[in-house]
KEDO-849121 format. One line per 2 residues: number of its first residue (from 1); for each residue x, y, z of N, C-alpha, C, O, CB. Coordinates in steps of 0.05 Angstrom, whole numbers. Glycine has a CB too. Example, Ala and Ser with C-alpha at 12.3 -4.5 7.8 and 13.67 -1.06 7.14 Angstrom:
# KEDO-849121
1) 264:-114:156:246:-90:156:264:-66:156:285:-66:169:226:-89:181; 257:-45:142:273:-21:143:258:1:157:268:23:161:282:-12:114
This chain:
# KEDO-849121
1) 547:281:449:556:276:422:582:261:421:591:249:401:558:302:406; 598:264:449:625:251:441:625:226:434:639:221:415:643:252:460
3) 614:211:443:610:181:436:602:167:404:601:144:393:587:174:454; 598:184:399:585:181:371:612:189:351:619:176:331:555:205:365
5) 627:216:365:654:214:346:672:196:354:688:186:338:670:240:345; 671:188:379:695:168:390:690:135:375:705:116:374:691:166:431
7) 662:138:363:659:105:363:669:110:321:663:92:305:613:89:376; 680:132:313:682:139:292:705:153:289:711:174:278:662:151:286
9) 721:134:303:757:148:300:770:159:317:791:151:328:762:169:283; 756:186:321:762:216:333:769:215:362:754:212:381:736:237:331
11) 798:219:361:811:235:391:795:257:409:793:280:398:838:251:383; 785:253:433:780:279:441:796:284:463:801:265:479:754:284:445
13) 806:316:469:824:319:482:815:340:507:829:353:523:843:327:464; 793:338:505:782:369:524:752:364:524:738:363:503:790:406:505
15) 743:361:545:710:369:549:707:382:574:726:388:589:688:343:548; 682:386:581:667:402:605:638:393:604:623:384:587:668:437:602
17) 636:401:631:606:389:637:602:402:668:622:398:682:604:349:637; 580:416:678:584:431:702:562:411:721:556:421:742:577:467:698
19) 552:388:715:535:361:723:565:344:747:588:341:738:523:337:683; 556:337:775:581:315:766:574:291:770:594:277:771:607:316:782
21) 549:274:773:539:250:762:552:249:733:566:231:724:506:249:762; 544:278:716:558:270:682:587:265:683:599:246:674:555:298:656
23) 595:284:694:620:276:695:633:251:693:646:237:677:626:283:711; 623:250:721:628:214:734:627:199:703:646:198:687:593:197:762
25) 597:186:698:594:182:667:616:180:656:630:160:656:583:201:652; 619:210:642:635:212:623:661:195:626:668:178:609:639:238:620
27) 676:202:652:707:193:663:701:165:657:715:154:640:718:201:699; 677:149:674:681:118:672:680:111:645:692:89:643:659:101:687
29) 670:120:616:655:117:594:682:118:565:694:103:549:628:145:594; 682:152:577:692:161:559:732:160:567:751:145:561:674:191:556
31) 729:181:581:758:183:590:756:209:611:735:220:618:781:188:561; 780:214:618:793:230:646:797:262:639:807:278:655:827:214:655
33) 788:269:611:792:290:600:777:312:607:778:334:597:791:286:577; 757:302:629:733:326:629:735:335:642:744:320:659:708:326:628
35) 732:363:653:726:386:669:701:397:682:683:409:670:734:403:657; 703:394:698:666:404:720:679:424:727:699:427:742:647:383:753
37) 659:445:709:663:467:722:636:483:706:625:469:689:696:480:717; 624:510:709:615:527:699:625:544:661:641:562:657:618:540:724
39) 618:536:650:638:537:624:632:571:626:637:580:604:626:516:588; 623:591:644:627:614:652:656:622:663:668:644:662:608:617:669
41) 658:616:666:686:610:690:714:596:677:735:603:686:675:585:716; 713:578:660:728:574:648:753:590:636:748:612:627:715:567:636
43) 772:584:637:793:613:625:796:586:594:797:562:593:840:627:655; 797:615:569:794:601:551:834:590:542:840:575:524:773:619:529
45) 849:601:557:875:593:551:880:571:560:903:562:555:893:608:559; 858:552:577:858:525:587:845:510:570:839:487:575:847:522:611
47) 839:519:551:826:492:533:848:495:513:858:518:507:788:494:516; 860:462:499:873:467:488:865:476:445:841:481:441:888:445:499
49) 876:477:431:879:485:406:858:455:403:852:441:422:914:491:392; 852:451:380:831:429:369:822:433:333:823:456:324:800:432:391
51) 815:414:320:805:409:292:777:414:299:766:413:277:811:379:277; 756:420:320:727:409:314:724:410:351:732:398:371:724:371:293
53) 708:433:345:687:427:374:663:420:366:655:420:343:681:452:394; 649:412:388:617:401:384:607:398:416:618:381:431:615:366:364
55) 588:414:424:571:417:446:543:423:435:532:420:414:582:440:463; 535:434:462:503:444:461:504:457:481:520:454:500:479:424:462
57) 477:479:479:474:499:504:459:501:513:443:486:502:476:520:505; 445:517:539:419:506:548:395:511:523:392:529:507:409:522:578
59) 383:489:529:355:490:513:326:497:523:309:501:506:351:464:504; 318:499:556:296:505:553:283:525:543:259:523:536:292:502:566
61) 302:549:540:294:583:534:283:573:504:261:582:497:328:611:533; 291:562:491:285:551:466:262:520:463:254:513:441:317:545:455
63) 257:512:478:236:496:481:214:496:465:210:519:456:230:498:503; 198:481:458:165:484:452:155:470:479:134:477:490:150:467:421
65) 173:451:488:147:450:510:152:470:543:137:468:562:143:409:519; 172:486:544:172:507:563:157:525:557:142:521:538:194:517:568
67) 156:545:568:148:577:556:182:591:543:203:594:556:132:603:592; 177:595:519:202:601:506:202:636:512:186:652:502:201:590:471
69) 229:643:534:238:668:526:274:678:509:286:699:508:233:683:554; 280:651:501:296:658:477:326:661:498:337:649:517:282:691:457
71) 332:687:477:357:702:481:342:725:506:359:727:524:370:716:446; 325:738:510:317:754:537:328:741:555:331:756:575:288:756:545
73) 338:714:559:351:700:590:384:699:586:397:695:565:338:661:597; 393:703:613:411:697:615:426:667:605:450:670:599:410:705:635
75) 420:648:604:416:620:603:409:622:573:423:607:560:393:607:624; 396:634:561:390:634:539:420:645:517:425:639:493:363:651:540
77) 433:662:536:461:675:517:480:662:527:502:673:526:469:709:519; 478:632:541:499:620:546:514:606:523:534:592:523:493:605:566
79) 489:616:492:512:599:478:531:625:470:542:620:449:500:579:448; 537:646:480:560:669:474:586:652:480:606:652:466:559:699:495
81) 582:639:501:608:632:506:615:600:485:635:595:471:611:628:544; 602:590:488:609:573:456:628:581:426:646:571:412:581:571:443
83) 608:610:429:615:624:410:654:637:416:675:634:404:589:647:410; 647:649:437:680:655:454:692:627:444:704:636:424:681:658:497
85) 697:605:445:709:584:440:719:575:417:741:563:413:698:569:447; 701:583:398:705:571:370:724:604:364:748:605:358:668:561:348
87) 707:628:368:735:647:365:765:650:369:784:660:357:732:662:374; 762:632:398:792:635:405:802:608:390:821:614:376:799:637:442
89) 796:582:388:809:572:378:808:561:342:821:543:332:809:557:396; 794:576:334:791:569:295:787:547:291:799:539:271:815:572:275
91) 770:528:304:779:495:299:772:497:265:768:519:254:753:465:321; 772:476:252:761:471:225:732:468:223:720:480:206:773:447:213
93) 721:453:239:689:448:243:687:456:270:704:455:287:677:416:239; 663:465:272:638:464:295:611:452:294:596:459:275:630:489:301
95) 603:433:313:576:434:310:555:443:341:563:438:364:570:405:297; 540:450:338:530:457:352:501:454:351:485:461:334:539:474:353
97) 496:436:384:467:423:385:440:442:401:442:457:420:471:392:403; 416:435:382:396:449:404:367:446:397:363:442:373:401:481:408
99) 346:449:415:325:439:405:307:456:381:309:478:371:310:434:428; 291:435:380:278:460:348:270:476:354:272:495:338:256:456:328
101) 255:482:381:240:514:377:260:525:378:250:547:378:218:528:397; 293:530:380:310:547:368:298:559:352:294:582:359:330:538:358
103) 288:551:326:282:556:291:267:577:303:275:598:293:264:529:266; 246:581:320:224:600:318:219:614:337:198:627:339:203:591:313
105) 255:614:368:240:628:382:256:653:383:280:655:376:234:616:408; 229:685:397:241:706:393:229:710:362:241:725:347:272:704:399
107) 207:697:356:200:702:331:226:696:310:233:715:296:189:732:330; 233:683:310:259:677:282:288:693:290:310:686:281:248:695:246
109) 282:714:307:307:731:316:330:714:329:353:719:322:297:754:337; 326:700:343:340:678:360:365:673:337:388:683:338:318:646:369
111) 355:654:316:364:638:305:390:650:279:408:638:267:339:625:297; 379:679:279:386:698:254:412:714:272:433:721:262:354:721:241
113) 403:720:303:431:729:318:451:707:317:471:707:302:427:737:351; 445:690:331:469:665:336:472:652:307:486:633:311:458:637:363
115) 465:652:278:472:652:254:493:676:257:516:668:260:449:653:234; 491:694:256:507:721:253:536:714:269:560:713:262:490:751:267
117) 522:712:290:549:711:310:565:697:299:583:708:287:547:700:337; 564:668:299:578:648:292:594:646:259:616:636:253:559:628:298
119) 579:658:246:597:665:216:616:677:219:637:669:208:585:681:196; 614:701:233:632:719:239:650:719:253:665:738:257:625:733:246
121) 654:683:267:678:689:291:692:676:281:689:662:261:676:681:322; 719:680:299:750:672:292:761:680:270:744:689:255:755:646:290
123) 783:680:262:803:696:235:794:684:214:813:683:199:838:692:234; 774:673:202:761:665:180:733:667:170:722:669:148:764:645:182
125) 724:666:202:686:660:188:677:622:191:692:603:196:686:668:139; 652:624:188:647:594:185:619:601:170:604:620:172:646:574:217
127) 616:572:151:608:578:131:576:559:150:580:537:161:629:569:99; 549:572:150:541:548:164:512:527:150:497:534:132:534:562:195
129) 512:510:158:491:496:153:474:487:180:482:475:200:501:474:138; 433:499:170:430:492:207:406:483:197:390:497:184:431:519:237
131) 404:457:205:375:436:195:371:426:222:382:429:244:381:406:170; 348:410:212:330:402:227:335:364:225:332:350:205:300:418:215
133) 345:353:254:350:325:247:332:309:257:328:314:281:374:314:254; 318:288:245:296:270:268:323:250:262:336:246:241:253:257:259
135) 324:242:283:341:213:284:335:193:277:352:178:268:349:204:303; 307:186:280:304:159:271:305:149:242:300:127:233:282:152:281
137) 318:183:226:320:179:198:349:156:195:353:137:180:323:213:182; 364:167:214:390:150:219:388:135:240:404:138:259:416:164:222
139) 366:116:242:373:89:252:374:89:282:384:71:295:399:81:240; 362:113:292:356:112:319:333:112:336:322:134:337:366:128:326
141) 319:85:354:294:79:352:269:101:371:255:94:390:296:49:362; 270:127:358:261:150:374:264:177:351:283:188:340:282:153:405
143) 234:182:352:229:202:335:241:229:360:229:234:381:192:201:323; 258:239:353:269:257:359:284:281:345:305:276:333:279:248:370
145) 275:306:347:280:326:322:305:347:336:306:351:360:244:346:312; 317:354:325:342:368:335:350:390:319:354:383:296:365:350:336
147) 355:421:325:369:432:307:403:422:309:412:415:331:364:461:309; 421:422:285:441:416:285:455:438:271:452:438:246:442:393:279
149) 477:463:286:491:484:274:520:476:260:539:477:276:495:504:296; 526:469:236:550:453:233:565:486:212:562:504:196:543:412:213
151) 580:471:231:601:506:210:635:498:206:652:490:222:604:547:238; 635:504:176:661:494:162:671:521:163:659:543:160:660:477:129
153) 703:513:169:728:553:158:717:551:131:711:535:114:779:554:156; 719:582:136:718:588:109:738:592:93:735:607:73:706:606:107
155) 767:578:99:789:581:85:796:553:77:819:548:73:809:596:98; 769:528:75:763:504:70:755:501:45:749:523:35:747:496:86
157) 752:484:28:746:490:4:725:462:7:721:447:-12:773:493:-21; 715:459:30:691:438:35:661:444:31:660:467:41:693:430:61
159) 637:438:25:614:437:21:598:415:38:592:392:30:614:434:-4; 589:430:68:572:413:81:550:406:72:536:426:69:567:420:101
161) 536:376:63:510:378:61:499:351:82:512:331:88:502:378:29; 477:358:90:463:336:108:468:309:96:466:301:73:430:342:110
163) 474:298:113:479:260:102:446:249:98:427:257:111:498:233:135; 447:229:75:425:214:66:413:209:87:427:212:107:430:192:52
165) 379:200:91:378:190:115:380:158:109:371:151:87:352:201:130; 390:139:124:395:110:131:365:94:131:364:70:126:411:108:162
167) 344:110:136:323:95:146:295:113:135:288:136:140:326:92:182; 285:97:120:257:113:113:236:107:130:240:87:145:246:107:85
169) 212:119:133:184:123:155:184:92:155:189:82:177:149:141:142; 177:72:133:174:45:135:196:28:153:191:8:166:172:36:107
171) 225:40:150:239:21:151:258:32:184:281:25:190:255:17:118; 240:51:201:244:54:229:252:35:249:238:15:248:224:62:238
173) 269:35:264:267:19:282:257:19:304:260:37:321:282:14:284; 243:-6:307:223:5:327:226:-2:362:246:-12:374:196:-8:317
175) 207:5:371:207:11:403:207:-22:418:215:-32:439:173:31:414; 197:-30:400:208:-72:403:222:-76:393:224:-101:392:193:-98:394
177) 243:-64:377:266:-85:368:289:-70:382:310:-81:388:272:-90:332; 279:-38:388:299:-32:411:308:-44:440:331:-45:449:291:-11:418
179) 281:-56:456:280:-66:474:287:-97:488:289:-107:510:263:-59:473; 287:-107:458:298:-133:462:318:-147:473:341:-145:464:301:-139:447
181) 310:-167:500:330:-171:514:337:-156:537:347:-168:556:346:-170:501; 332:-129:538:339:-115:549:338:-121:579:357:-111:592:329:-98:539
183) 316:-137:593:319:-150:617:332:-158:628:330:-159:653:311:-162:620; 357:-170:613:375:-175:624:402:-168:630:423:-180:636:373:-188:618
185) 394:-141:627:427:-120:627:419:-110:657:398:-99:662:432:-83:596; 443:-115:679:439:-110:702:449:-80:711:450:-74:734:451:-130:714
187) 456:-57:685:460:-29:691:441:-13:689:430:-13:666:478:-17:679; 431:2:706:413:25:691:388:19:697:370:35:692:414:27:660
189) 384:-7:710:355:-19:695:342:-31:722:337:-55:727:361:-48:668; 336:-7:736:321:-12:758:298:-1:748:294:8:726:332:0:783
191) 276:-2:774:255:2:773:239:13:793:236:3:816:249:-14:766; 225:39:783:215:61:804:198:47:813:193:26:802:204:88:797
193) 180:56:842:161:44:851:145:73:839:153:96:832:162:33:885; 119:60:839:99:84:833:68:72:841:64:47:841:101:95:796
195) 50:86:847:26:87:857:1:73:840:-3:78:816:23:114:863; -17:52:859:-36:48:847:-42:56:822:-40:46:800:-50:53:859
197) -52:80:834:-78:91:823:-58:95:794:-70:89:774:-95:124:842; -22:108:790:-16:110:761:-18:77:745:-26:73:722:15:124:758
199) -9:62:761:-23:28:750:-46:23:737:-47:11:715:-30:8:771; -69:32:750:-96:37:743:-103:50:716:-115:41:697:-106:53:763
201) -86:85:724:-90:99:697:-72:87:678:-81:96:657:-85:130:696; -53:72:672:-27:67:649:-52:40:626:-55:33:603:18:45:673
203) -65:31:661:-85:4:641:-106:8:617:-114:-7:600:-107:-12:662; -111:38:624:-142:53:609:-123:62:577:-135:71:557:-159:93:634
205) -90:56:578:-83:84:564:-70:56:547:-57:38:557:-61:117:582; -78:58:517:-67:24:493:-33:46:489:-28:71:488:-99:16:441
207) -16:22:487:5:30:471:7:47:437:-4:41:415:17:4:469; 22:68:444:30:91:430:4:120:439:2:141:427:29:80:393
209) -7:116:457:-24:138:466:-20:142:494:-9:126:509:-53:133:461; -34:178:506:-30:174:521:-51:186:537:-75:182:533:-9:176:521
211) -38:205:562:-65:211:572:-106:213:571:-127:208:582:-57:226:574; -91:227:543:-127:230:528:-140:211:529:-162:214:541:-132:235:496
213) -134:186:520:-151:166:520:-162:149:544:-173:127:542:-142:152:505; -154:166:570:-168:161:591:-200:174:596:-203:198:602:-151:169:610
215) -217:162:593:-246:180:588:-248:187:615:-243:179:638:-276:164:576; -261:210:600:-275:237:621:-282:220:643:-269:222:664:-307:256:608
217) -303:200:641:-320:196:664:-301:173:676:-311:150:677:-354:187:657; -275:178:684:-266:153:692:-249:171:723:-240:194:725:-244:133:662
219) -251:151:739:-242:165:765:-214:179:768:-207:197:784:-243:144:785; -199:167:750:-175:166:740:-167:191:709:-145:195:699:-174:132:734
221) -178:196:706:-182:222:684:-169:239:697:-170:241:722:-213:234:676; -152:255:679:-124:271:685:-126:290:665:-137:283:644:-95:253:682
223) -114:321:668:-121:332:652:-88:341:644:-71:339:662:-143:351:660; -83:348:623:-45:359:616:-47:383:598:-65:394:585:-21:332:595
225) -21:386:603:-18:410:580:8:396:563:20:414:552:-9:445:595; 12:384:561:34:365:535:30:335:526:15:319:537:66:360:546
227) 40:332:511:24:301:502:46:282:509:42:259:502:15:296:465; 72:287:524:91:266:542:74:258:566:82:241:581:121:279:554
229) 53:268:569:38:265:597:30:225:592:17:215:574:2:293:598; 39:217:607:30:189:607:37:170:580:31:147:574:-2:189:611
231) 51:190:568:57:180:539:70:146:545:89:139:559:84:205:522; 48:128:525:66:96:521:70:91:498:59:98:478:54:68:530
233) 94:73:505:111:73:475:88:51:457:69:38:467:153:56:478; 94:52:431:80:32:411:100:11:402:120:20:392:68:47:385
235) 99:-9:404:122:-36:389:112:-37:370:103:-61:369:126:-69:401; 106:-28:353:110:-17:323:121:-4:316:126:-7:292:98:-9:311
237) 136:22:333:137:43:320:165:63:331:172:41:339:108:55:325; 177:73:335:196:84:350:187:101:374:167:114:377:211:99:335
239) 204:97:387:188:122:416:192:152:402:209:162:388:213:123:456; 164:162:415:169:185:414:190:200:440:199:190:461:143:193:412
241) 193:242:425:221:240:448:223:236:470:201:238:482:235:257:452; 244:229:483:248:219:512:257:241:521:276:252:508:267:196:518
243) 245:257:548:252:283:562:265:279:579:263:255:587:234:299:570; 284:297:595:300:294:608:290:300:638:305:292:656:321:307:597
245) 269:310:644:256:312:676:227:321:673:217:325:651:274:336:698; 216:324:692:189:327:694:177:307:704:181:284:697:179:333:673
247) 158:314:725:146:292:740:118:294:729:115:301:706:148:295:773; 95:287:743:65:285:728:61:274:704:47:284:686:55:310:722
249) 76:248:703:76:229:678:88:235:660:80:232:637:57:224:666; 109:244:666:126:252:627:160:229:635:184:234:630:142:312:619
251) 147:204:648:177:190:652:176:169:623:195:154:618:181:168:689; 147:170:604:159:153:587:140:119:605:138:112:628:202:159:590
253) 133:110:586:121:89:593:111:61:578:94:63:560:104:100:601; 123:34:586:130:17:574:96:3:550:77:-8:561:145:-3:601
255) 98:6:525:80:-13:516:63:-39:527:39:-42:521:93:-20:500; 74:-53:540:51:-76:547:52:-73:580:31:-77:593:61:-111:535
257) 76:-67:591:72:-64:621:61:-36:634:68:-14:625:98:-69:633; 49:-39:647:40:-16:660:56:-4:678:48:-4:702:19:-20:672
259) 82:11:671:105:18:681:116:48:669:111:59:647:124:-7:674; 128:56:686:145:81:670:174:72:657:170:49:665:151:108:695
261) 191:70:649:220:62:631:239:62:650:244:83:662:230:83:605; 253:35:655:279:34:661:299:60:647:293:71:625:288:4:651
263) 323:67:666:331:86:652:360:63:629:376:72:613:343:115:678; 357:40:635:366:25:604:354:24:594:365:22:573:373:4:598
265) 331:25:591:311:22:563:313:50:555:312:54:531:274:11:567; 316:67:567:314:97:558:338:92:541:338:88:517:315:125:583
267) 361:91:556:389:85:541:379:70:510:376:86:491:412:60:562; 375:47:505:374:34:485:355:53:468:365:57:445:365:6:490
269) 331:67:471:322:77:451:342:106:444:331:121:428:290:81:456; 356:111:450:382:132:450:401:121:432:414:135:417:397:137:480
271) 405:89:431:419:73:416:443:70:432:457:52:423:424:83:388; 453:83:454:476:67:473:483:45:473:463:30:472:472:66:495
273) 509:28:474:511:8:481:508:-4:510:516:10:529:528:5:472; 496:-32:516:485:-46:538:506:-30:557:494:-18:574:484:-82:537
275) 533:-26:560:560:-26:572:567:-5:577:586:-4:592:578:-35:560; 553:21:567:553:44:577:548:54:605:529:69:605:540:53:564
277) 559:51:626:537:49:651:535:79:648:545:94:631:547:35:686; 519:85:668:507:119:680:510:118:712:504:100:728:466:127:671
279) 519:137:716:523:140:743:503:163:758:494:184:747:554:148:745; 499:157:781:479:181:803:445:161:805:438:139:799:473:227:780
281) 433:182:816:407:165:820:384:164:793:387:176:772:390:179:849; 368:153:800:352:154:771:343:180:762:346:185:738:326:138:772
283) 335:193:774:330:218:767:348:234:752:341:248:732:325:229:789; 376:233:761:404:240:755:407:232:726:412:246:707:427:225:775
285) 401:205:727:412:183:705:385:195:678:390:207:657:407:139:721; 367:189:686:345:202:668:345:234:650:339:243:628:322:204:689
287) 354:241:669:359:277:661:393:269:641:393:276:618:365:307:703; 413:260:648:436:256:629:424:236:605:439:239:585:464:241:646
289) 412:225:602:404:213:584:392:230:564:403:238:544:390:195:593; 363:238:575:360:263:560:365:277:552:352:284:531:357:272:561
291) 386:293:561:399:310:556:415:307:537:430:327:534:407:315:573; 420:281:515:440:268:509:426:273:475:402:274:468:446:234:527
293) 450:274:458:444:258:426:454:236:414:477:234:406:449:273:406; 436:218:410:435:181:403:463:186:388:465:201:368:403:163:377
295) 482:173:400:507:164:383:517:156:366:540:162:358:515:155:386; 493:136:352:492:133:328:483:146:300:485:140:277:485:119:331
297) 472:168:313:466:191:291:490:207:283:498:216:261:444:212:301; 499:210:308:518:228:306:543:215:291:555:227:273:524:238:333
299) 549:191:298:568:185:280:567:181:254:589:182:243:576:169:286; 548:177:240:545:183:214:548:216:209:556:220:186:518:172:206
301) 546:234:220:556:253:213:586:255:222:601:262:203:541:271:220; 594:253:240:630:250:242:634:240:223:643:255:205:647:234:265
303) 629:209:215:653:197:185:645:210:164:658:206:143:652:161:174; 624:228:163:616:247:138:640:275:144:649:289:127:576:257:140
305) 642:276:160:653:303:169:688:294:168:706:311:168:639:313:206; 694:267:165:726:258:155:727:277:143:730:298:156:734:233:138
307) 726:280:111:738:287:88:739:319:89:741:329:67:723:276:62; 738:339:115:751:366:115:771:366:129:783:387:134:737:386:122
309) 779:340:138:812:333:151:822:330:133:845:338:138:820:308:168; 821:322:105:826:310:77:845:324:66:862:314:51:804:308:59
311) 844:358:75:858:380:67:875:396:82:872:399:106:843:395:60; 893:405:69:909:427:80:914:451:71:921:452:47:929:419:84
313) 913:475:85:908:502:69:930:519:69:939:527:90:886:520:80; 940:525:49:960:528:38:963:560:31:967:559:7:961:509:19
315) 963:586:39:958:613:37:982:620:18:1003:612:27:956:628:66; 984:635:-8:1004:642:-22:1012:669:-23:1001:678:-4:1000:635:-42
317) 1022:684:-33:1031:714:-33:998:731:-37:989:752:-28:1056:720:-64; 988:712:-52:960:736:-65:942:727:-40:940:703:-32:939:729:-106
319) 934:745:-32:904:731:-20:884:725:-22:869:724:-2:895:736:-9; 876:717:-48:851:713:-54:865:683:-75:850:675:-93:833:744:-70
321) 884:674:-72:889:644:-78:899:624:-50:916:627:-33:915:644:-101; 880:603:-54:898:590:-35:891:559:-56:879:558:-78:887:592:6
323) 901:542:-43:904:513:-52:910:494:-37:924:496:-17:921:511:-68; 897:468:-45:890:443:-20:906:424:-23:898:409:-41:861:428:-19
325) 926:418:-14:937:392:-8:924:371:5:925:370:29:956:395:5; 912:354:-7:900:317:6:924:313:25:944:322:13:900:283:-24
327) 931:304:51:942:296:68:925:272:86:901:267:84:949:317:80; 940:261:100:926:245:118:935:261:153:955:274:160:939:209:113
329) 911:254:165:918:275:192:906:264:212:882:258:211:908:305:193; 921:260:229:904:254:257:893:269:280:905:288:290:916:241:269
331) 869:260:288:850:284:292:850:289:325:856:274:344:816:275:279; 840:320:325:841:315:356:806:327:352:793:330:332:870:338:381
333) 800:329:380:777:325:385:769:341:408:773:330:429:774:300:387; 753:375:409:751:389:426:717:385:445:697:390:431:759:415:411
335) 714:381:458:678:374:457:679:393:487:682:386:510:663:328:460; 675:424:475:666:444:500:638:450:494:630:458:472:683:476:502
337) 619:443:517:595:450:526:590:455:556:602:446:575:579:431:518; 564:475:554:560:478:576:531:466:582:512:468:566:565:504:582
339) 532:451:614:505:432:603:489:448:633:492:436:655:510:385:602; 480:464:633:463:479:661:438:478:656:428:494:640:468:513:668
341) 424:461:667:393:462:662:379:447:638:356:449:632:385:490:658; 398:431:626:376:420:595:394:423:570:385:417:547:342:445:587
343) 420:432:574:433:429:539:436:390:538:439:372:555:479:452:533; 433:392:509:444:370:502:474:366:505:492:383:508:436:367:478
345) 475:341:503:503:326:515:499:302:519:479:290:527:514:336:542; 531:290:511:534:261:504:566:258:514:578:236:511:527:254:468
C-alpha cells in the first residue's frame, strides 16, 4: 500500500517486511526505512510515533481459495500484533488489508473479534469502516476484491465513507490497454520456459477461460479444483485476480499467446509504474506482486483520507467537549505489516 500513499503526498517513516527480496524492493523503490524482521519480534518502542498506519496480515487462514481455518491458527492471530501497534501508538487512521473470505471465515466470528479488538484499542477507540473493494472500480485493470479495515480516533470529528468508484462495469480498463507496449520494458519481463504439452493445452483454452474448456476427450484434459487453473486473460476485459504462488497453472496466462505472464505484465495489471523494478527470482518477484495492493486504488483513498489531517483536537476542562481547529500539517507515514506467507503488501 505504501506506494499508493507516497505517490499521494505522504511521508513514510517506518515499515517492515520479514521477505528480503521485498525488502530489497522496497529500499531500491521506496526508501531505506524498512526493517526485515519477524513483526513478532519487533520491540514496539522501535517504531516511531506516526498519523496513520496501514499494513496487512497473513491471508491464507482467511482465503476462499485455501481451506479457511480463520483465527484457530497461529498465523491467523498474527493480526494481534497489528493490533499491539495501533494501541501503542494512537495514530489518527489505520487501515488495514485482507482478503474477503475474512467477511465469512470462522462463520462471521473472525471478522466480529478483530472488529472488537480494534475499536477498542489505544486511549480512544477507532471508529471503523470494513468493505469490500474490487479495484477495478478505481481504475485498476484486474477484478480484484479486498476487505479494507479503515479506522478513524474517535476523538476525530471525521466521517469515513468509501470513495465513489472512478470506473463503472462498462468503463473498466482492460487487460489490452493494460498491456500495451509492455514488450518493451526490459524489468521484470522475462520469460519462463514451460512444457509442450502446457503449449498444447493453453491452444484448446479461447481468451478469458480456462481449464474447463479443454474437452474431456482431449489428451490434454486436466482436472482442478479452482478456476485460476490455466486461467487466460480476455482483451476485453480486466484480468481476473492475480495470485501470488501456486504451481499447476494458476501463473496467469497471456490472451493471444500461449504463455503464462511476464512478472511486468503482472505488474501493469496491478497498475505499477514501468520503473518500479522487483527484485529476487520470478517466483520471488511473482509472490511480492501478489501479495501487493494496485497503487492506484489506494491512492485515491489516501487523498480521500487528507482531510482528517485537516484537524486538530483540542480537549477542554469538560470532557465531553472538544473542538477542531482546521490547520495545515505535515504528515508522517507509519506502514507496519507483517508479510509471512500471503499478507498483502505494497
Amino acid at each position: 500500500m505504501d506506494l499508493g500513499f507516497v505517490n499521494a503526498g505522504y511521508k513514510i517513516i517506518w515499515a517492515n517486511d520479514i521477505d528480503s527480496d521485498a525488502c530489497q524492493t522496497y529500499k531500491n523503490n521506496i526508501g531505506n526505512h524498512i526493517v526485515k524482521s519477524d513483526i513478532a519480534n519487533i520491540n514496539l518502542k522501535d517504531i516511531p510515533k506516526c498519523d496513520i498506519i496501514i499494513g496487512g496480515f497473513p491471508c491464507q487462514d482467511f482465503s476462499l481459495i485455501w481451506k479457511r481455518k480463520g483465527l484457530s491458527t497461529e498465523r491467523g492471530n498474527l493480526y494481534k500484533y497489528f493490533v499491539k501497534v495501533v494501541q501503542d501508538k494512537n495514530p489518527k487512521v489505520f487501515i488495514a488489508e485482507n482478503v474477503k473470505g475474512l467477511m465469512t471465515a470462522n462463520k462471521g466470528k473472525a471478522i466480529m473479534q478483530i472488529k472488537e479488538d480494534f475499536e477498542n484499542c489505544g486511549l480512544y477507540g477507532y471508529d471503523l469502516d470494513i468493505d469490500i473493494y474490487n479495484f477495478a472500480d478505481y481504475g485498476v485493470p484486474q477484478l480484484r476484491e479486498r476487505v479494507l479495515i479503515i479506522g478513524i480516533r474517535k476523538d476525530i470529528n471525521f466521517k469515513y465513507r468509501k470513495p465513489f468508484p472512478t470506473h463503472k462495469p462498462d468503463e473498466y480498463v482492460t487487460s489490452e490497454e493494460a498491456l500495451q507496449g509492455v514488450k518493451k520494458i526490459p524489468y521484470n519481463n522475462e520469460h519462463q520456459n514451460i512444457k509442450k504439452k502446457t503449449i498444447e493445452m493453453l491452444k484448446l483454452i479461447p481468451e478469458g477461460e480456462n481449464f474447463t474448456a479443454i474437452p474431456r476427450n482431449s489428451p490434454y484434459y486436466v482436472k482442478g479444483m479452482i478456476s485460476h487453473v490455466y486461467r487466460r486473460l480476455h482483451r476485453n476485459r480486466p484480468s481476473t485476480t492475480i495470485i501470488a504462488a501456486g504451481g499447476g497453472g494458476t501463473w496467469g496466462y497471456h490472451y493471444l499467446e500461449p504463455r503464462p505472464l511476464t512478472n511486468r505484465e503482472r505488474a501493469r495489471l496491478f497498475g505499477y509504474p514501468d520503473d518500479f523494478i522487483f527484485y529476487g527470482s520470478i517466483a520471488s518477484v511473482r509472490k511480492q506482486i501478489g501479495n501487493s495492493v494496485p497503487p492506484p486504488a489506494i491512492k485515491i483513498i489516501a487523498d480521500y483520507l487528507k482531510e482528517v489531517f485537516a484537524y486538530k483536537v483540542y480537549e477542554t476542562l469538560s470532557k465531553n467537549s472538544i473542538s477542531y481547529q482546521q490547520l495545515s500539517l505535515s504528515l508522517n507515514l507509519d506502514n507496519s505489516q507483517e508479510v509471512n506467507g500471503g499478507s498483502e503488501k505494497n
